[in-house]
Structure formats: structure tokens, C-alpha cells
TIVO-2410 file (N, C-alpha, C; in nm, 3 decimals):
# residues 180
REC num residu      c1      c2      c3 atome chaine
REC   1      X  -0.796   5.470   0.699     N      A
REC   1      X  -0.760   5.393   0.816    CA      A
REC   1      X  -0.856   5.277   0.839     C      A
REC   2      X  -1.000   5.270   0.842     N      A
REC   2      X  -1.103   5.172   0.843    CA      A
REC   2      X  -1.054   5.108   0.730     C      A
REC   3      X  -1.022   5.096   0.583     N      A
REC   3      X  -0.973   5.020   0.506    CA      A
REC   3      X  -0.846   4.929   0.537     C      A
REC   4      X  -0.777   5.009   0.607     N      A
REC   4      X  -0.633   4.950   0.625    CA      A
REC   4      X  -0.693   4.814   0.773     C      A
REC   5      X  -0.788   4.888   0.815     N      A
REC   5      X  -0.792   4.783   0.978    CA      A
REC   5      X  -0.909   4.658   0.907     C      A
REC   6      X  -0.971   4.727   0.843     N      A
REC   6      X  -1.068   4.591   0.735    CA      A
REC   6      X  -0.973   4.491   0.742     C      A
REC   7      X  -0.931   4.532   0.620     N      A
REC   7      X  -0.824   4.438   0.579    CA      A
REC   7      X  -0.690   4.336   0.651     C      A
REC   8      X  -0.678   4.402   0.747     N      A
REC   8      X  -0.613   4.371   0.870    CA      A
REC   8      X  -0.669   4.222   0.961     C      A
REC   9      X  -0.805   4.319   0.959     N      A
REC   9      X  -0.891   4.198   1.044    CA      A
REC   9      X  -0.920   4.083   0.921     C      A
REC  10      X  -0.938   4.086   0.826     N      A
REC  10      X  -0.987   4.012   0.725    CA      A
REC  10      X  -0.845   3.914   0.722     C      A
REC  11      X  -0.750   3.961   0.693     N      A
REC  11      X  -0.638   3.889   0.700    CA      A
REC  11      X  -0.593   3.788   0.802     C      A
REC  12      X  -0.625   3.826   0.950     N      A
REC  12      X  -0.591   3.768   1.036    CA      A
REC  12      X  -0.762   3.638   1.066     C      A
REC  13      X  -0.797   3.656   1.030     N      A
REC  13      X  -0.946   3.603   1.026    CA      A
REC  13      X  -0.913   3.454   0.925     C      A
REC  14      X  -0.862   3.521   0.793     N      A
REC  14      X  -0.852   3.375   0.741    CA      A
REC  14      X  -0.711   3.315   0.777     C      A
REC  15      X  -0.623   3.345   0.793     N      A
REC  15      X  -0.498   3.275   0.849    CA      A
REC  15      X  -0.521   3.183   0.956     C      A
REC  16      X  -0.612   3.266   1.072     N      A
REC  16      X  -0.620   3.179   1.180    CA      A
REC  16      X  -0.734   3.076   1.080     C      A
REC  17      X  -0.879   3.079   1.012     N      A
REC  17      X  -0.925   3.021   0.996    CA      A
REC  17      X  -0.878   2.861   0.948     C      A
REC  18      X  -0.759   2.910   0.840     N      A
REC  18      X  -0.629   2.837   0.784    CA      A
REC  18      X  -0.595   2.716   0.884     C      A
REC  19      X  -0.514   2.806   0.978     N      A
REC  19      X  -0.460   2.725   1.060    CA      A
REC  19      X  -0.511   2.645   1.162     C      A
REC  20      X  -0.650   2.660   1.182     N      A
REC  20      X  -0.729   2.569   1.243    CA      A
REC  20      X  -0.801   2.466   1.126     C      A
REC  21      X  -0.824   2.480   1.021     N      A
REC  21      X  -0.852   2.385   0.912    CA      A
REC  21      X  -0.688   2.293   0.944     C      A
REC  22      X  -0.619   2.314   0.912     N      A
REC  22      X  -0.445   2.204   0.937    CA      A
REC  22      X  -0.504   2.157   1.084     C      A
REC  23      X  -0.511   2.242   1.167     N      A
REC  23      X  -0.492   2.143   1.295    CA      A
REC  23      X  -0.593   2.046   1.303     C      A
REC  24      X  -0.746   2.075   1.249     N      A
REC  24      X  -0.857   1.995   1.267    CA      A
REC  24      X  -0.824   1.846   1.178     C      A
REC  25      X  -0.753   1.857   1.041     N      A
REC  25      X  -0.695   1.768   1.000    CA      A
REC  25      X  -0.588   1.674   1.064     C      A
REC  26      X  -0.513   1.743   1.134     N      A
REC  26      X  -0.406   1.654   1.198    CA      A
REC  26      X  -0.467   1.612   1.309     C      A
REC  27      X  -0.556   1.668   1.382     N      A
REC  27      X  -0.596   1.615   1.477    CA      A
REC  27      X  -0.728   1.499   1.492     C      A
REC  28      X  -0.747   1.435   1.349     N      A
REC  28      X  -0.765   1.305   1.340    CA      A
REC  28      X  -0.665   1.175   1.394     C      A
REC  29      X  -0.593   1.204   1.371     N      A
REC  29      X  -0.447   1.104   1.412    CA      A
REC  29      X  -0.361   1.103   1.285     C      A
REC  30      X  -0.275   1.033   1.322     N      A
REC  30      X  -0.147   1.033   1.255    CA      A
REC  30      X  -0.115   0.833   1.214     C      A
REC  31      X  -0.192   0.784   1.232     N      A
REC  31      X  -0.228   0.637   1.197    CA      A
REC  31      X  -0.320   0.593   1.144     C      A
REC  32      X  -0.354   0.454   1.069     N      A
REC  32      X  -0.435   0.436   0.977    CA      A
REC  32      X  -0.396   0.277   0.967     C      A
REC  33      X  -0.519   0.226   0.954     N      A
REC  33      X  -0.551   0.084   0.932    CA      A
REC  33      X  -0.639   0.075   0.842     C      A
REC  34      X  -0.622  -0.019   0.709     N      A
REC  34      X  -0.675  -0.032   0.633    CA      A
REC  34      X  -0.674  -0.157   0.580     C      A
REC  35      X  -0.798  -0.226   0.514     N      A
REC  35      X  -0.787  -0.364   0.433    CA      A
REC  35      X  -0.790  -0.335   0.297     C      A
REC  36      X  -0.757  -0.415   0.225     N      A
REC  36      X  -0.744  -0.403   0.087    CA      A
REC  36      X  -0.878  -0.506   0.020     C      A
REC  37      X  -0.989  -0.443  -0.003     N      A
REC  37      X  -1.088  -0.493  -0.060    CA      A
REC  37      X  -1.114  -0.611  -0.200     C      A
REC  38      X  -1.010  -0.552  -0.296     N      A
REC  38      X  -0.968  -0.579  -0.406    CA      A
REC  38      X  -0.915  -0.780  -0.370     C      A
REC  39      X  -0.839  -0.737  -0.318     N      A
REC  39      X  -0.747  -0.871  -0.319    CA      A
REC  39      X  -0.857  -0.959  -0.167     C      A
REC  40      X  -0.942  -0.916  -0.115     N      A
REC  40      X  -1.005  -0.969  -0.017    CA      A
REC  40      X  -1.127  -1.041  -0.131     C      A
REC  41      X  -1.196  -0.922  -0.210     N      A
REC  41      X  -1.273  -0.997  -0.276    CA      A
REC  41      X  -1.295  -1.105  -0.396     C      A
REC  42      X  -1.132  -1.026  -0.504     N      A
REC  42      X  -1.122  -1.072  -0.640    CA      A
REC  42      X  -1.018  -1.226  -0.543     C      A
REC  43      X  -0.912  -1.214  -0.502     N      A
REC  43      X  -0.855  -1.299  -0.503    CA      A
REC  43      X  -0.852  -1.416  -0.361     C      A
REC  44      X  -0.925  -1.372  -0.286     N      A
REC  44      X  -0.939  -1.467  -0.155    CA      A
REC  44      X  -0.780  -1.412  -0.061     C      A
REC  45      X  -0.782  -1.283  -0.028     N      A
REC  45      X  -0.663  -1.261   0.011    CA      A
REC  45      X  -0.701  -1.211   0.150     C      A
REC  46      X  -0.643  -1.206   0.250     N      A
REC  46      X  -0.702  -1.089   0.339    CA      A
REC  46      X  -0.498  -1.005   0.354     C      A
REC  47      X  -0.543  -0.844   0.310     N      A
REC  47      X  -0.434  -0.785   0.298    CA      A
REC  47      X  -0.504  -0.629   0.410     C      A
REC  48      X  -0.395  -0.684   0.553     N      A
REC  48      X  -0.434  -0.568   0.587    CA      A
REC  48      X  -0.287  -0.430   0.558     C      A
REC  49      X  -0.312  -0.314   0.629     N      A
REC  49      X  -0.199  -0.188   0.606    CA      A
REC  49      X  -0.204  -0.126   0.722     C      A
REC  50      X  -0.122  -0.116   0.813     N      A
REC  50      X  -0.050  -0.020   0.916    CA      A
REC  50      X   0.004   0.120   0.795     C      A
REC  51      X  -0.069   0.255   0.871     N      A
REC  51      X   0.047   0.317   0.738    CA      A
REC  51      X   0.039   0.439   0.824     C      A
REC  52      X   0.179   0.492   0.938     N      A
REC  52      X   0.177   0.600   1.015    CA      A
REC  52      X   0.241   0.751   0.956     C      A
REC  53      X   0.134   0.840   0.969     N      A
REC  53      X   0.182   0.964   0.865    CA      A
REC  53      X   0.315   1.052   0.980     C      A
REC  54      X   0.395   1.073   0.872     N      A
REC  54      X   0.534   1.116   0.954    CA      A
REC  54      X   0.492   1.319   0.943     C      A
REC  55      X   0.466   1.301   0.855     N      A
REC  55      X   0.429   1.486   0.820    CA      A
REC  55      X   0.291   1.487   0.750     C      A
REC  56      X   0.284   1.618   0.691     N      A
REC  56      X   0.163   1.661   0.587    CA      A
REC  56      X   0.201   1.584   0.435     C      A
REC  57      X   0.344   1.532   0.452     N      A
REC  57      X   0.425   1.534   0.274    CA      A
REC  57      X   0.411   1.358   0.276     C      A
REC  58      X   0.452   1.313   0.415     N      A
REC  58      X   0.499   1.166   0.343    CA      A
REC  58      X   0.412   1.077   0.475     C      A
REC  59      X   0.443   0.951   0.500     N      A
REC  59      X   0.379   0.808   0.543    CA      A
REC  59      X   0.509   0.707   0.562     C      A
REC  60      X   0.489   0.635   0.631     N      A
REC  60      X   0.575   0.537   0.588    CA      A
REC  60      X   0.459   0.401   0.674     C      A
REC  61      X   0.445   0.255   0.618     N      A
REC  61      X   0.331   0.164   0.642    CA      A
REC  61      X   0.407   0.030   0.617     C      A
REC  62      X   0.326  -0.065   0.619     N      A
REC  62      X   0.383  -0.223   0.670    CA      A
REC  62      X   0.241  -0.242   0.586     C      A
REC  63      X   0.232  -0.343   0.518     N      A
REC  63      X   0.113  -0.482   0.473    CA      A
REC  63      X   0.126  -0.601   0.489     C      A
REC  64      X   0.054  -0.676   0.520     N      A
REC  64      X   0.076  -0.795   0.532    CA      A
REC  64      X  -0.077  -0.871   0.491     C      A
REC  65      X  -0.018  -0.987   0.404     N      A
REC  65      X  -0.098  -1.051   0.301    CA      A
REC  65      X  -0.116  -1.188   0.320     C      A
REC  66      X  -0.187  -1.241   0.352     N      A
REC  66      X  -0.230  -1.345   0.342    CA      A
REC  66      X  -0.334  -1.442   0.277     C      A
REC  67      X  -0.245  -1.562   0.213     N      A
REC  67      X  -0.393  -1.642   0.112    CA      A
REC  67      X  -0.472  -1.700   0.257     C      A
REC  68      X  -0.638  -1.692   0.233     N      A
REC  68      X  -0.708  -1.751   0.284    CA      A
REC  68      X  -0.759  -1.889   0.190     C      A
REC  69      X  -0.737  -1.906   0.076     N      A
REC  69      X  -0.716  -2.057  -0.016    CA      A
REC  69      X  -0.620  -2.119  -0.015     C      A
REC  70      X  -0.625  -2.259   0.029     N      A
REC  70      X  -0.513  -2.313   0.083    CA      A
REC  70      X  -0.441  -2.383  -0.059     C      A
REC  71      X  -0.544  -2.404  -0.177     N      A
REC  71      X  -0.558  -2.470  -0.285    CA      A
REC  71      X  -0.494  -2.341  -0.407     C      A
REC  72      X  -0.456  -2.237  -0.365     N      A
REC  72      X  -0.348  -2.142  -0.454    CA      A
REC  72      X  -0.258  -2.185  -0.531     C      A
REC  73      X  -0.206  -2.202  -0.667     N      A
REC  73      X  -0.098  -2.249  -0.677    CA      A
REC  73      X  -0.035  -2.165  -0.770     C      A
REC  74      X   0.115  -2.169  -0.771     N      A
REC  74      X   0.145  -2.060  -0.891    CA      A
REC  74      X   0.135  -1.911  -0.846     C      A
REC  75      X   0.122  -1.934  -0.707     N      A
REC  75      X   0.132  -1.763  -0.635    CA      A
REC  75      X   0.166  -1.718  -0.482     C      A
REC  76      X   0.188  -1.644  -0.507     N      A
REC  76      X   0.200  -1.636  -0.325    CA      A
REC  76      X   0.101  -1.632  -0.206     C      A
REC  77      X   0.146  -1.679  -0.122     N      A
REC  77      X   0.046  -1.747  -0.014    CA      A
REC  77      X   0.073  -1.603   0.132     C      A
REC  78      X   0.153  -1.576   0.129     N      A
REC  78      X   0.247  -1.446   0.219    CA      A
REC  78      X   0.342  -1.381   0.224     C      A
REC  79      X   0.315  -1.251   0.227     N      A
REC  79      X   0.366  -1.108   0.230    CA      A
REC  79      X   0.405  -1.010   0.305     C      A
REC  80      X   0.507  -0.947   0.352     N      A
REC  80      X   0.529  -0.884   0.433    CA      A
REC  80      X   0.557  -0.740   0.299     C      A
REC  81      X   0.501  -0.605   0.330     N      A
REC  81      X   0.549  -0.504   0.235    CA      A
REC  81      X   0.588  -0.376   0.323     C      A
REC  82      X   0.646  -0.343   0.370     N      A
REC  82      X   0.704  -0.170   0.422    CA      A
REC  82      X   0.729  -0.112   0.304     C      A
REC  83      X   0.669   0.035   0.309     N      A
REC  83      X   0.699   0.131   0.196    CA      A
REC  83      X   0.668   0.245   0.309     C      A
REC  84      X   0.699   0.326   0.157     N      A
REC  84      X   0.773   0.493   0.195    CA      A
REC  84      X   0.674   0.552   0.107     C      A
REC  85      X   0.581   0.646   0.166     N      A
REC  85      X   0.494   0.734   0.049    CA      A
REC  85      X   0.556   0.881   0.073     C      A
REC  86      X   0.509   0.977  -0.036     N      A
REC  86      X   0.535   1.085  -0.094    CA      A
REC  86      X   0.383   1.145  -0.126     C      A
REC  87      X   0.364   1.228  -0.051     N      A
REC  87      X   0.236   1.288  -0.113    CA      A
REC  87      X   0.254   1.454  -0.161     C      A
REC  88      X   0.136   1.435  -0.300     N      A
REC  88      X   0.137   1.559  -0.382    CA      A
REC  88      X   0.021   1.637  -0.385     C      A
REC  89      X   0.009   1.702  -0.236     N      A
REC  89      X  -0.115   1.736  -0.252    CA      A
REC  89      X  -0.112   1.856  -0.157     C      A
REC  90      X  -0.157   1.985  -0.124     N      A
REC  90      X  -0.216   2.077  -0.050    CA      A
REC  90      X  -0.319   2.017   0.089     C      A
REC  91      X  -0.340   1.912   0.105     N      A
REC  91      X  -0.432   1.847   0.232    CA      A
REC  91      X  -0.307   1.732   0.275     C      A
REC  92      X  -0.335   1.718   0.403     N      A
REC  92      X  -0.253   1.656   0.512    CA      A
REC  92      X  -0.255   1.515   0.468     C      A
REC  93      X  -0.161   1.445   0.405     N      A
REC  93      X  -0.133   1.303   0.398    CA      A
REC  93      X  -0.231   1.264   0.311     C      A
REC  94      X  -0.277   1.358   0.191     N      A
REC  94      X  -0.348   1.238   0.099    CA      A
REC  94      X  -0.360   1.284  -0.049     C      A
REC  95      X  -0.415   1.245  -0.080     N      A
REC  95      X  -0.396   1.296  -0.264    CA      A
REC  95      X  -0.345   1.191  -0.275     C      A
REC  96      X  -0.282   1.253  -0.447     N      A
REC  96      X  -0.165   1.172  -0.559    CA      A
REC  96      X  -0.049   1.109  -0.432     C      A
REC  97      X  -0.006   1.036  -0.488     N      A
REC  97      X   0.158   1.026  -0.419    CA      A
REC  97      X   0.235   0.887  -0.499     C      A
REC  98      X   0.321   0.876  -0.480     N      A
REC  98      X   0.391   0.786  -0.505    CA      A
REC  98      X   0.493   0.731  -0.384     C      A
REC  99      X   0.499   0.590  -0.440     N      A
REC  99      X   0.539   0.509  -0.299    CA      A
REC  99      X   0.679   0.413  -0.355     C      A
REC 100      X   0.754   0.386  -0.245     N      A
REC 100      X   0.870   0.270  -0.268    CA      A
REC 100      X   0.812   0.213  -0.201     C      A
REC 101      X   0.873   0.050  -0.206     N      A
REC 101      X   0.790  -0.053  -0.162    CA      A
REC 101      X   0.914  -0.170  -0.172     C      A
REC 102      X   0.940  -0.244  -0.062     N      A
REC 102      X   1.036  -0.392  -0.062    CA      A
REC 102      X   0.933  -0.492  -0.041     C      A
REC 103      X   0.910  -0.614  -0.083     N      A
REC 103      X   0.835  -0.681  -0.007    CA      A
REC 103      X   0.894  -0.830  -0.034     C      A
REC 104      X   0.830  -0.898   0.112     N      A
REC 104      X   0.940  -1.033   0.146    CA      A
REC 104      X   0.810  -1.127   0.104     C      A
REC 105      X   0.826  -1.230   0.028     N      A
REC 105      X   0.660  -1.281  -0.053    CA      A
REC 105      X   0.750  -1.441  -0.033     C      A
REC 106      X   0.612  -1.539   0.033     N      A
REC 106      X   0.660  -1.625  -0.013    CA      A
REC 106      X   0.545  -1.746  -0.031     C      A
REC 107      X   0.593  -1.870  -0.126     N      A
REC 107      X   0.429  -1.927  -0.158    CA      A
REC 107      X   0.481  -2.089  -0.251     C      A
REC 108      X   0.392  -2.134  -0.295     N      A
REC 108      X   0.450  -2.237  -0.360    CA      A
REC 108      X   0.434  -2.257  -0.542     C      A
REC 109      X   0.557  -2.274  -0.601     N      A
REC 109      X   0.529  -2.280  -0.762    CA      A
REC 109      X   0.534  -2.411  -0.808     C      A
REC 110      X   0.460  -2.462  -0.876     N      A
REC 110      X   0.455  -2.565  -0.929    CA      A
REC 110      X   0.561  -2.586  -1.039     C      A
REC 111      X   0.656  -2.706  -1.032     N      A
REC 111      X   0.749  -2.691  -1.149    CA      A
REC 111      X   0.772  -2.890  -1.169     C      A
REC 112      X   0.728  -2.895  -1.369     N      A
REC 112      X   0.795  -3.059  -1.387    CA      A
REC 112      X   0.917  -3.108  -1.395     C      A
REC 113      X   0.933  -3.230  -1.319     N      A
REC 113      X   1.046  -3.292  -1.282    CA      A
REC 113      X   1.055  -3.398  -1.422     C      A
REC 114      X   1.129  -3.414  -1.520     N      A
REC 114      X   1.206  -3.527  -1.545    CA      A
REC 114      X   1.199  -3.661  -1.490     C      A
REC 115      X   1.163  -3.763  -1.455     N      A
REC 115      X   1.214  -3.891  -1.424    CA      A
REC 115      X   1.398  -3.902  -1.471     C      A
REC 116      X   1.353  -3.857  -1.618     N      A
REC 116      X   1.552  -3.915  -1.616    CA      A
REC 116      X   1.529  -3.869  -1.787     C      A
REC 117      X   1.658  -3.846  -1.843     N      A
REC 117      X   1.707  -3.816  -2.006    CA      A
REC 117      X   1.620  -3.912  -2.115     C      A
REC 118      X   1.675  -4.077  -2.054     N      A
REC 118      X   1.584  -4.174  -2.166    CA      A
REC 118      X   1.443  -4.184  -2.110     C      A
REC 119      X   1.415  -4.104  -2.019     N      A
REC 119      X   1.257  -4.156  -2.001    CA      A
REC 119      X   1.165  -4.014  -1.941     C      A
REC 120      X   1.130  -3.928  -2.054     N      A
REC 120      X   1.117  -3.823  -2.049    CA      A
REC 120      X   0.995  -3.788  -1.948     C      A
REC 121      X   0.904  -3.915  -1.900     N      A
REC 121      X   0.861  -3.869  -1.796    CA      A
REC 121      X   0.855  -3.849  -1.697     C      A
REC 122      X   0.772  -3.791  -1.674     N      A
REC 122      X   0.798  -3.695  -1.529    CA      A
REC 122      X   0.672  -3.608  -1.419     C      A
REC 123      X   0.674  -3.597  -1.347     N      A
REC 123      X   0.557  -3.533  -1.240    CA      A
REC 123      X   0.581  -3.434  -1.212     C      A
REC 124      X   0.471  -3.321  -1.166     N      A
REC 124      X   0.451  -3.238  -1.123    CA      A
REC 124      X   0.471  -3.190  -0.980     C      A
REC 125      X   0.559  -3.145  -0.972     N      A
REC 125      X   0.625  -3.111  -0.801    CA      A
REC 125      X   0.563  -2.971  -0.739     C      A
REC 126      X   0.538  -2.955  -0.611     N      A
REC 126      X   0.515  -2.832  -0.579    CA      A
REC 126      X   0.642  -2.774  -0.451     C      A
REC 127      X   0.686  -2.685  -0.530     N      A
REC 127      X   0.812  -2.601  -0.409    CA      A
REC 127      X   0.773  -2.465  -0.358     C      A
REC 128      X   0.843  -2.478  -0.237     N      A
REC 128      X   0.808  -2.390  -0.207    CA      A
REC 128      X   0.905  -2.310  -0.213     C      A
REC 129      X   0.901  -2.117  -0.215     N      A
REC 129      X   1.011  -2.036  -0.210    CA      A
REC 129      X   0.985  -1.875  -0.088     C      A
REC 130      X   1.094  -1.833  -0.119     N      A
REC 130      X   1.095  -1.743  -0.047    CA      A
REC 130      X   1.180  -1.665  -0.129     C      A
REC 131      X   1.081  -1.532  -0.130     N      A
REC 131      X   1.212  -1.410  -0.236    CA      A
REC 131      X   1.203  -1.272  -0.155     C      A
REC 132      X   1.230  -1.201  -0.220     N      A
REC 132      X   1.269  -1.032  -0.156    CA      A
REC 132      X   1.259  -0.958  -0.333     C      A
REC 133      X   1.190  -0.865  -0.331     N      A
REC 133      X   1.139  -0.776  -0.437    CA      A
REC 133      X   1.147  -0.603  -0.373     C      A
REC 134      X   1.190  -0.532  -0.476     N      A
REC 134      X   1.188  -0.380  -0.462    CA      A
REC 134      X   1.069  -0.368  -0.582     C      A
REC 135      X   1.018  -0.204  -0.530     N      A
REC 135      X   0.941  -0.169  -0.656    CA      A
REC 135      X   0.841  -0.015  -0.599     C      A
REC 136      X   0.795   0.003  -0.682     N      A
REC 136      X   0.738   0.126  -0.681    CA      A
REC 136      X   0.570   0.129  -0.701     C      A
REC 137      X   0.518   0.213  -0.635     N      A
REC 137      X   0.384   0.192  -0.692    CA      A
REC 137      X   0.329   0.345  -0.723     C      A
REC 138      X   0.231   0.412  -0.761     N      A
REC 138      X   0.144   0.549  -0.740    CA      A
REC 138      X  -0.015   0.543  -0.684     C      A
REC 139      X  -0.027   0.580  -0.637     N      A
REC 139      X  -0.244   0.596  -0.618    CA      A
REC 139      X  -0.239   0.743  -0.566     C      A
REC 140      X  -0.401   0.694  -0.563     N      A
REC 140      X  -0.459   0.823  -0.484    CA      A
REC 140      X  -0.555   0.816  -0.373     C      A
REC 141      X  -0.556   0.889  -0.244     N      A
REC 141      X  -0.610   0.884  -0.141    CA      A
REC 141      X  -0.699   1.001  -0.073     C      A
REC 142      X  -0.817   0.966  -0.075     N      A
REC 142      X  -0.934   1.037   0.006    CA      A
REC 142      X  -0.954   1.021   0.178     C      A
REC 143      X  -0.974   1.095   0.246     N      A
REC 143      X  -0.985   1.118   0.404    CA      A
REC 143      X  -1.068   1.184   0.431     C      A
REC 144      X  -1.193   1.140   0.458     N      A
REC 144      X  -1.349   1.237   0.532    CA      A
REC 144      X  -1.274   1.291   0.680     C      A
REC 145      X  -1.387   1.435   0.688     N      A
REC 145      X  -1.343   1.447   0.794    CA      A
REC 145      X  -1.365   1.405   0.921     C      A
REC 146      X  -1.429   1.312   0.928     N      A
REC 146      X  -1.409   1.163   1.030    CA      A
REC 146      X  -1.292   1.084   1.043     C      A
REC 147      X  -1.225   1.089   0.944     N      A
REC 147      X  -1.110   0.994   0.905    CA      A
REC 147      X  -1.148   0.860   0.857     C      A
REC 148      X  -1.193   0.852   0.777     N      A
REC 148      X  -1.270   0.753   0.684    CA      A
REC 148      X  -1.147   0.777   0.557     C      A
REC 149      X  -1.146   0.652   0.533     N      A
REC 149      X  -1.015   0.656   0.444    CA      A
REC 149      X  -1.025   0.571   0.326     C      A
REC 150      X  -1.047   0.579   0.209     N      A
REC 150      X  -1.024   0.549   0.086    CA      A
REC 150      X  -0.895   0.561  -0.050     C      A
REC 151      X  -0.823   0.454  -0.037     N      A
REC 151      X  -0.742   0.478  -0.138    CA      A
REC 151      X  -0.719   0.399  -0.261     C      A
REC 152      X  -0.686   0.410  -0.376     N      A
REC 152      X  -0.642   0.324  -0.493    CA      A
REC 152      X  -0.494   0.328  -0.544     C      A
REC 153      X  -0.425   0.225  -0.542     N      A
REC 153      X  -0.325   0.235  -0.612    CA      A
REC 153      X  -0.211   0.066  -0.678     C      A
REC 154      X  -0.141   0.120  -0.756     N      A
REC 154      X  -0.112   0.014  -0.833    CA      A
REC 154      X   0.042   0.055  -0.860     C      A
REC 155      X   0.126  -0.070  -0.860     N      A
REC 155      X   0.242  -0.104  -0.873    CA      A
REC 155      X   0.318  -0.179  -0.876     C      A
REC 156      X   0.457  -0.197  -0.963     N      A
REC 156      X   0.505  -0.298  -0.983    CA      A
REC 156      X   0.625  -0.308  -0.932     C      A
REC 157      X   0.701  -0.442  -0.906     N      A
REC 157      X   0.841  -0.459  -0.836    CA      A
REC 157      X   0.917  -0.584  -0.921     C      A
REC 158      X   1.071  -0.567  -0.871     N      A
REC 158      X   1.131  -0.717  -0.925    CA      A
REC 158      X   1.192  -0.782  -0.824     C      A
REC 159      X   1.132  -0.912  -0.839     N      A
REC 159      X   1.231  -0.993  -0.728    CA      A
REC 159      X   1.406  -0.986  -0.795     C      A
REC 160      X   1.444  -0.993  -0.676     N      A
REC 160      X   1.601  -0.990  -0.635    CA      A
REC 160      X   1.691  -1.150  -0.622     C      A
REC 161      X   1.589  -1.187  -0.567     N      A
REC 161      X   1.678  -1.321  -0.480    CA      A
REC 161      X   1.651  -1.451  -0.633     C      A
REC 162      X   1.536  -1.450  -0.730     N      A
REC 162      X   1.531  -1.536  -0.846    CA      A
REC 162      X   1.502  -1.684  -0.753     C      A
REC 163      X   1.407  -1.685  -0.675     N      A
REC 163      X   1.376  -1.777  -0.551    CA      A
REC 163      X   1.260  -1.853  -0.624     C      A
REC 164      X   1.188  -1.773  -0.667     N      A
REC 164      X   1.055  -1.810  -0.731    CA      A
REC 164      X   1.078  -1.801  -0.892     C      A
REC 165      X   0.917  -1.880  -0.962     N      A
REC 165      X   0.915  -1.821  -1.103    CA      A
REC 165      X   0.881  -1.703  -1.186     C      A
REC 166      X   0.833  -1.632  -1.065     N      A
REC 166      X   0.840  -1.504  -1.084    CA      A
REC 166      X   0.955  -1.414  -1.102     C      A
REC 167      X   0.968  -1.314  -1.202     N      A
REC 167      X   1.077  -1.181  -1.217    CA      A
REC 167      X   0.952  -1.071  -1.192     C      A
REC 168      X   0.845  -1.071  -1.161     N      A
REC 168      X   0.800  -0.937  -1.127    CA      A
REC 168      X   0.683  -0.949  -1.069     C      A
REC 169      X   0.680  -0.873  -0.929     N      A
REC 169      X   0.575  -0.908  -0.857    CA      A
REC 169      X   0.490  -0.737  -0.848     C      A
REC 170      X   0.333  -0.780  -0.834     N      A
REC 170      X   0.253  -0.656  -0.852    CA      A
REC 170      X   0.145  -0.640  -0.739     C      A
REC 171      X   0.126  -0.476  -0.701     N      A
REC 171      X   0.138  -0.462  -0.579    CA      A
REC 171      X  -0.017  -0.350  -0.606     C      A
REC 172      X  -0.106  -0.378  -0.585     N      A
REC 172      X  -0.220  -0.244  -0.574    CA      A
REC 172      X  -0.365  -0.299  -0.561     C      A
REC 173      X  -0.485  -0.224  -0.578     N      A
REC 173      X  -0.585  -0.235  -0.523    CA      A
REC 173      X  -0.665  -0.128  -0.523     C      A
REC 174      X  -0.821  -0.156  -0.414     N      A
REC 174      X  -0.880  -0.039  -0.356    CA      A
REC 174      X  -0.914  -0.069  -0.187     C      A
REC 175      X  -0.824   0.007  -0.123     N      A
REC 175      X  -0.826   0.003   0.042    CA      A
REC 175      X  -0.933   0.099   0.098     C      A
REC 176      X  -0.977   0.030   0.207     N      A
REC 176      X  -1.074   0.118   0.334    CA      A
REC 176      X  -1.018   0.101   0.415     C      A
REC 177      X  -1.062   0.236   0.495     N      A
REC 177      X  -0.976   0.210   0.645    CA      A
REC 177      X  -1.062   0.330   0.744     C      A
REC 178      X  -0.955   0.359   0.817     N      A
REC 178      X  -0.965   0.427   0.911    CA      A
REC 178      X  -0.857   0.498   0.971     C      A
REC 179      X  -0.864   0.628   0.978     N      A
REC 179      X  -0.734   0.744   0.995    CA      A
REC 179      X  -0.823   0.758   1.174     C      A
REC 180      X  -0.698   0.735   1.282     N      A
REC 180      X  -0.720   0.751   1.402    CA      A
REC 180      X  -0.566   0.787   1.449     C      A
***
């Protein structure tokens, strides 16, 4: 009988312990702001991330990208991205996962103009466009238990609309943030 009530108590001891580890996790928040370091440092970008966790499994987030070089050419200058994450992991909203991703990008490409057939020259024009791209990405994400937030991930998409000279636009990094 002392074996059977051991065990009893032992059981109920780690379950609850369990279930206060989940709540202490969720009860960081369920939101998260993050910059994207990568594209802040390598490329003169400032890319921040809204990304609100719906469960323990998935996320769904907004980015928005902006060139801080006004002198860019041949790329995009602004970004709007909403995606959908999937996480593969035993801890609340982080690990592996994989993500869908649309994003509305728009910027200026440089393209030569012709003068005319008999007079083959011609100048260098700058246009501007606006496209719409689907695509997918994967990373992985760390969360102290502060809510200190570290993630990496990388992915690719295709524009839709054929607006730009781009057929494939690419989407990843290494983000900091903050889970509140």
C-alpha cells in the first residue's frame, strides 16, 4: 500500500510539475517583436516582425522591410510579408518549423532602353515595380525563459504578377526579439 501511495504521489507531483512548466511558458505572452539583424547589418535594411503565437503548434506574423540606402538598385526598397508558421517541437512556439509566406515587395530595376532599331543606342532607365510573391521558408527558434528570442531561418518564393526582373524572391536571416 505505501508503494502504491509512493507512486501515486510521485505521479501527481510531476504532472502538476508538467503543467506548471506549460503555463510558466505561456505565460510569457503570446506576442513577439523582432528585428532581423542579418539584413540590418549585411544589407542596410531595417526588417522588423510582429509574429502572434495562436497555440503551442503554430504563429501567424507580418514583416515589414525597409531599404535605409536610397542608392539600392536592382532590388527592393519595400516589403510587406504575412506568414503562417508550423512548429515541430515539444516547447511552446519554438524549435524547427516551417513557414508559408506571401509577400507584396516593391523597388526599382534598372533596365536599357533602345533609342531606336538603326541607332542601337540607348540609356539606362530606372522603373519602378510592384509584385506579389508566394513561398515557403524553414528555421529554427530559441526562447529564454525571460522571453528573449532568437531565431534563424531561410526561404524562397516566386513572384506571381512578373512586375519586376525578378522570378524569385528570398526571404531569411538571424532575428532578435522579444516574446511579451
Amino acid at each position: 500500500m505505501k508503494k502504491i501511495t509512493l507512486i501515486a504521489i510521485l505521479l501527481i507531483a510531476s504532472f502538476t510539475t508538467f503543467a506548471q512548466e506549460i503555463e510558466i511558458e505561456n505565460n510569457i505572452g503570446n506576442s513577439e517583436l523582432k528585428v532581423n539583424m542579418t539584413n540590418l547589418i549585411g544589407l542596410k535594411f531595417v526588417d522588423f516582425t510582429y509574429e502572434r503565437l495562436i497555440n503551442e503548434e503554430s504563429s501567424f506574423g507580418v514583416g515589414v522591410l525597409v531599404a535605409l540606402d536610397d542608392e539600392l538598385e536592382d532590388y527592393r526598397t519595400f516589403s510587406l510579408t504575412p506568414y503562417y508558421r508550423h512548429f515541430f517541437s515539444n516547447k511552446y512556439a519554438q524549435g524547427f518549423f516551417v513557414e508559408a509566406f506571401t509577400m507584396i515587395h516593391s523597388g526599382v530595376d534598372e533596365f536599357y532602353e533602345f533609342d531606336s532599331i538603326s541607332n542601337p543606342n540607348g540609356t539606362y532607365v530606372d522603373k519602378k515595380y510592384t509584385d506579389f510573391a508566394v513561398g515557403i521558408s524553414t528555421g529554427y527558434k530559441v526562447v529564454s525563459r525571460r522571453g528573449f528570442v532568437a531565431e534563424i531561418y531561410a526561404g524562397i518564393g516566386r513572384d506571381l504578377l512578373n512586375k519586376s526582373d525578378f522570378e524569385v524572391v528570398l526571404r531569411g536571416g538571424i532575428s532578435i526579439g522579444k516574446r511579451f
